[in-house]
Backbone as a ProteinNet text record, in pm:
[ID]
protein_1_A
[PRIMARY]
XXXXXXXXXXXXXXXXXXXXXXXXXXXXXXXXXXXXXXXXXXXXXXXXXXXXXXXXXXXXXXXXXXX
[TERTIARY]
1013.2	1035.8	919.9	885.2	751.9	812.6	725.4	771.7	653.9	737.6	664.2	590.7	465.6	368.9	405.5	374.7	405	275.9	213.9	86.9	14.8	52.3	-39.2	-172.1	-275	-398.8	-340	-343.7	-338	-461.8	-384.5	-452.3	-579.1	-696.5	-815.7	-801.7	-832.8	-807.2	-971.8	-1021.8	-1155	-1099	-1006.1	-1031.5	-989.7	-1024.7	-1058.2	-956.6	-841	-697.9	-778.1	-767.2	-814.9	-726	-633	-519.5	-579	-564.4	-573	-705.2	-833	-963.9	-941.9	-907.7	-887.9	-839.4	-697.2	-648.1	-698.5	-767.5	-857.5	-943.6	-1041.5	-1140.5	-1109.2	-979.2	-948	-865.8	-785.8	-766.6	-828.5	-896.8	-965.8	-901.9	-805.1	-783.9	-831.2	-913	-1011.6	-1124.1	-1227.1	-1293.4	-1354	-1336.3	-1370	-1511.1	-1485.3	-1657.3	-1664.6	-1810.2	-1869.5	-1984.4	-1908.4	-2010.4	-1985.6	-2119.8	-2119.9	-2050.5	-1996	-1947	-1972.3	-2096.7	-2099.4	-2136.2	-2140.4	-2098.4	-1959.9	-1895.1	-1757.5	-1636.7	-1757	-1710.4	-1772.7	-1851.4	-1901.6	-1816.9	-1790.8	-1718.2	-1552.1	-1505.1	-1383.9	-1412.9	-1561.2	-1540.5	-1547.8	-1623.9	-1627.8	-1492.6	-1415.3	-1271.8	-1171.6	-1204.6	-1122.8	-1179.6	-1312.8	-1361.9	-1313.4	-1283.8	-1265.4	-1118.4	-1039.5	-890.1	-889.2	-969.4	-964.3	-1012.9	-1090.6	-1143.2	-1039.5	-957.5	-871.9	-761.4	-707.6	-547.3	-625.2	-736	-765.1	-806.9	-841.8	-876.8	-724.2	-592.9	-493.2	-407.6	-400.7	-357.4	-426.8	-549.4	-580.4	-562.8	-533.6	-479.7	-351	-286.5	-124	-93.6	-234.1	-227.8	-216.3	-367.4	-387	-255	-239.5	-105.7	34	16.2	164.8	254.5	233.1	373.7	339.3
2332.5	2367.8	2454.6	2397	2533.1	2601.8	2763.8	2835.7	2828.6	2869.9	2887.5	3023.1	3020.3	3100.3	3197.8	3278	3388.3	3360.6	3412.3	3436.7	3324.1	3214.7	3093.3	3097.7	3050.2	3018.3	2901.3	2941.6	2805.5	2698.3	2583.2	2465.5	2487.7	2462.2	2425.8	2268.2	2260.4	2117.1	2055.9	2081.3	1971.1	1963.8	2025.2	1975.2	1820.1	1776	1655.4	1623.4	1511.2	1455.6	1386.1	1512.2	1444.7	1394.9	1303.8	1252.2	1087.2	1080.7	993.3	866.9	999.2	919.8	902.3	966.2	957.7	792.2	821	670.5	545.3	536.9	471.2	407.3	520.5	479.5	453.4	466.7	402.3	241.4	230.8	108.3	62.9	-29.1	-58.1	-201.5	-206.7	-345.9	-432.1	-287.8	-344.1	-282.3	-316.6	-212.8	-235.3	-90	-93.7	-93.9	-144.9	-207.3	-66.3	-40.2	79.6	-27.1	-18.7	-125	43.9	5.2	53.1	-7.2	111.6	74.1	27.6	-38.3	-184.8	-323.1	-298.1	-409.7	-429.9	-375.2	-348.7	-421	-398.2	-438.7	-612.9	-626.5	-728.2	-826.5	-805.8	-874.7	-894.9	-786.5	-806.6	-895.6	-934.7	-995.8	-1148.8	-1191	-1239.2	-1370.6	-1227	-1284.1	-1372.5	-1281.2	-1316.5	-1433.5	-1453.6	-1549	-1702.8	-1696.4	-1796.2	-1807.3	-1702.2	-1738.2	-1828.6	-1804.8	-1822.4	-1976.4	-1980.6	-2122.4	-2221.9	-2177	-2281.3	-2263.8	-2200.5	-2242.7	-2301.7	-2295.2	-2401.7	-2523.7	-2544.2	-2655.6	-2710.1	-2656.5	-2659.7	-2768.4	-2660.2	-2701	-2813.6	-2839.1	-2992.3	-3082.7	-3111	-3166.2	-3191.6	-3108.7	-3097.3	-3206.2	-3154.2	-3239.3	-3375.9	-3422	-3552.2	-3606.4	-3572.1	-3633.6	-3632.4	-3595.1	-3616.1	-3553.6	-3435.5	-3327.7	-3171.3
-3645.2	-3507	-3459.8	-3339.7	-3242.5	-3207.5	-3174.9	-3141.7	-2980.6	-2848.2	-2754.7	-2774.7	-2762.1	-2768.7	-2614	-2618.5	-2448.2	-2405.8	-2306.6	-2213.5	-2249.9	-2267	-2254.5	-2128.8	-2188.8	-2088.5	-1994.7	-1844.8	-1756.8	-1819	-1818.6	-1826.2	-1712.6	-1727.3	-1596.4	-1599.1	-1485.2	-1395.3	-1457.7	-1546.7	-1560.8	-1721.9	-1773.5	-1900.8	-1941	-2020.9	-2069.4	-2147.5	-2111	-2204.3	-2333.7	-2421.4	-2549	-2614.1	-2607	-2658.7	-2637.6	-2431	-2369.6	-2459.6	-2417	-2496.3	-2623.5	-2719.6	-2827.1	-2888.9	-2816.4	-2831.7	-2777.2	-2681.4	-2585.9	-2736.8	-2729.6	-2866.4	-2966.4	-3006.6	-3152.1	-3129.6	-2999.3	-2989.9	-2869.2	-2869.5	-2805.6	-2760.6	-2676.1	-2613.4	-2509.1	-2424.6	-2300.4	-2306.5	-2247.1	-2258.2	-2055	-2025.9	-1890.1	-1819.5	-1681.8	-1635.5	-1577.3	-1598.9	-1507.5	-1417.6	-1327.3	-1206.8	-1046.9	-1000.6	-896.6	-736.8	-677.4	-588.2	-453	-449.5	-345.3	-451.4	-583.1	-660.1	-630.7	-665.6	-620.3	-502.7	-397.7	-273.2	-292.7	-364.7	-326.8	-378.2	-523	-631.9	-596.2	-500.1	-417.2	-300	-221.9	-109	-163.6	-284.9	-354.1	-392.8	-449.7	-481.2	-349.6	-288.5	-130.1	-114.3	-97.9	-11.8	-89.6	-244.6	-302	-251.3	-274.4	-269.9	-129.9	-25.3	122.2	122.4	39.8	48	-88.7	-124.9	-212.6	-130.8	-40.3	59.6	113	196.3	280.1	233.8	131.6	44.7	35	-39.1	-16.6	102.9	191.7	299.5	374.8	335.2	383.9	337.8	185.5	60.2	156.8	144.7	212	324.5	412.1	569.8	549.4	464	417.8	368.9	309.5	240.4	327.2	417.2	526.6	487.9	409.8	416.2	500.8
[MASK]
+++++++++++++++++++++++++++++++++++++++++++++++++++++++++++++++++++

């Protein structure tokens, strides 16, 4: 059993969840993109523009076909 310690140090707001990274780096199931942010925007306008162009690809498929 712990015992609560009295006059604990407040946590500071920059310290670093060494738990979080820790586990991060030992399992490694993704590993995350460091891309800059108008890559970012681009790679999202990107995405859209495809989704935008397969309903409409879609929906003319649809037309053609008489439903």
């Amino acid at each position: 059993m712990f015992r609560i310690r009295k006059n604990k140090p407040a946590i500071s707001a920059d310290a670093r969840p060494f738990r979080t990274v820790r586990r991060l780096n030992i399992n490694r199931t993704y590993t995350p993109l460091k891309i800059g942010v108008v890559a970012g925007y681009i790679l999202l306008g990107m995405l859209s523009a495809s989704s935008s162009m397969f309903g409409i690809l879609v929906g003319t498929l649809l037309r053609m076909a008489g439903l």
